[in-house]
C-alpha positions as CSV (number, residue, x, y, z in Angstrom):
1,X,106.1,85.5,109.9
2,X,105.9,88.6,108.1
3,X,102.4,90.4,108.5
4,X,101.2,93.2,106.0
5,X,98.5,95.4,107.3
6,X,96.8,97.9,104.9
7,X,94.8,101.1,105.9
8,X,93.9,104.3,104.6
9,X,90.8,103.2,102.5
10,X,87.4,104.8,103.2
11,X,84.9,106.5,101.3
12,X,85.6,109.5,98.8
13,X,84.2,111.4,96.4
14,X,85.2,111.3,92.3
15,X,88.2,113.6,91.8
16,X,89.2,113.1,95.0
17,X,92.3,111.0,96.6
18,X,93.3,108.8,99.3
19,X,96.7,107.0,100.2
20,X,96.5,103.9,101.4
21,X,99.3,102.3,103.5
22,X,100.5,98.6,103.7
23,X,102.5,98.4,106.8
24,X,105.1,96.0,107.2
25,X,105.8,93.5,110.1
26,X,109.6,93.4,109.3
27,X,111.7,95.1,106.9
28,X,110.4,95.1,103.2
29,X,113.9,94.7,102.1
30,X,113.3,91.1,102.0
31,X,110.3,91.6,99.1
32,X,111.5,92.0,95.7
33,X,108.2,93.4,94.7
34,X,105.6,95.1,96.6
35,X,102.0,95.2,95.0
36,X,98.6,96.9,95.2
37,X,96.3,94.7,94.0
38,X,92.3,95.4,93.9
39,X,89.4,93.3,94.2
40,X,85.5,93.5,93.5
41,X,83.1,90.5,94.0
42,X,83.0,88.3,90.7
43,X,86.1,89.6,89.8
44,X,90.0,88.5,89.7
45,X,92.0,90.2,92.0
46,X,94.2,92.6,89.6
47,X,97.3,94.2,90.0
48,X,97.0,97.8,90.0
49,X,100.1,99.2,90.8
50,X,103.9,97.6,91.9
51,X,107.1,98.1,93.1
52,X,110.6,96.4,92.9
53,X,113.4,96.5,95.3
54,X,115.2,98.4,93.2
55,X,112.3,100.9,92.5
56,X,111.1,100.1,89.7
57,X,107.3,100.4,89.3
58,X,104.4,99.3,87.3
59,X,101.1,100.2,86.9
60,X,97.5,98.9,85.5
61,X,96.7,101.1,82.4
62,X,93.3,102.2,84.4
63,X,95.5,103.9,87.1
64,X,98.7,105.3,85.1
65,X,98.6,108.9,85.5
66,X,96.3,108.7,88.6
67,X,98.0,106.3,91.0
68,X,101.6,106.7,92.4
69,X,103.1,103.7,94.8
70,X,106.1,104.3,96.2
71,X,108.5,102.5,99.3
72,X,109.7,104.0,102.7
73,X,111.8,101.7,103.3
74,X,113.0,103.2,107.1
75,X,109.2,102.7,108.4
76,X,108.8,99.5,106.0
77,X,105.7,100.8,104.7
78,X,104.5,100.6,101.2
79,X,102.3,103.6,99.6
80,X,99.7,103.8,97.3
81,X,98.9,107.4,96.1
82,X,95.4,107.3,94.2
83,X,94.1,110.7,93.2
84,X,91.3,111.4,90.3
85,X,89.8,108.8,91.8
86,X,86.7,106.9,89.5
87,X,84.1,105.3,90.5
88,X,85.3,102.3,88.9
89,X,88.4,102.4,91.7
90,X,85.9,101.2,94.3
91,X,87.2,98.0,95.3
92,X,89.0,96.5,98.1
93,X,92.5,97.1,97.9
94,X,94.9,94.2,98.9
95,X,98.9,94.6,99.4
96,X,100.8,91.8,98.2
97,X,104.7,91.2,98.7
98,X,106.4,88.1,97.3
99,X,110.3,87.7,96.4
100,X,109.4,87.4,92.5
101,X,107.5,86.3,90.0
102,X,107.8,83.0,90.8
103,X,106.8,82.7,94.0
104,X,103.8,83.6,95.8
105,X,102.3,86.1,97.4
106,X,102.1,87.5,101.1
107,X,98.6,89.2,101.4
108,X,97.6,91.6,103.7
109,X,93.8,91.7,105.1
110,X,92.4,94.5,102.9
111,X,91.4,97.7,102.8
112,X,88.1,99.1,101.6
113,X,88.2,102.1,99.0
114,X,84.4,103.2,97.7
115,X,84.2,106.5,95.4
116,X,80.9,108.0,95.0
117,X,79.6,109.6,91.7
């Protein structure tokens, strides 16, 4: 089975950046969409940013502007860019692939990302 493993998250102050990495087990080719999504306790887990197979992209209206993801396909790796990072960003961060919209997803374990005031 597929495993995504995400890293890159840590501690950073506002205005800064970090990239975070979700690291694929096989090729991502096989994903039609690759996905950030972002967690807080109490909270849903929320998409934050996504990418298709054909590289297309979305992104949550709190991160447009701020957050790029993009694909390297070669090193099946998955990227999400965050600079001007808020406060309100803290969160874990969770990579998510899945081969559309109606079918579910393939987590990763999570990566930690905490910005200080």
């Amino acid at each position: 089975q597929v495993q995504l493993v995400e890293s890159g998250g840590g501690l950073v102050q506002a205005g800064g950046s970090l990239r975070l990495s979700c690291a694929a087990s096989g090729s991502i080719r096989r994903f039609n969409t690759m996905d950030w999504y972002r967690q807080t306790p109490g909270k849903q887990r929320e998409l934050v940013a996504g990418v298709t197979r054909v590289g297309m992209t979305n992104y949550a209206d709190s991160v447009k502007g701020r957050f790029t993801i993009f694909r390297d396909n070669p090193k099946n790796t998955v990227y999400l860019q965050m600079n001007s990072l808020k406060p309100e960003d803290t969160a874990v961060y969770y990579c998510g692939a899945r081969n559309s919209v109606y079918e579910s997803y393939l987590w990763g374990q999570g990566t930690q990302v905490t910005v200080s005031s």
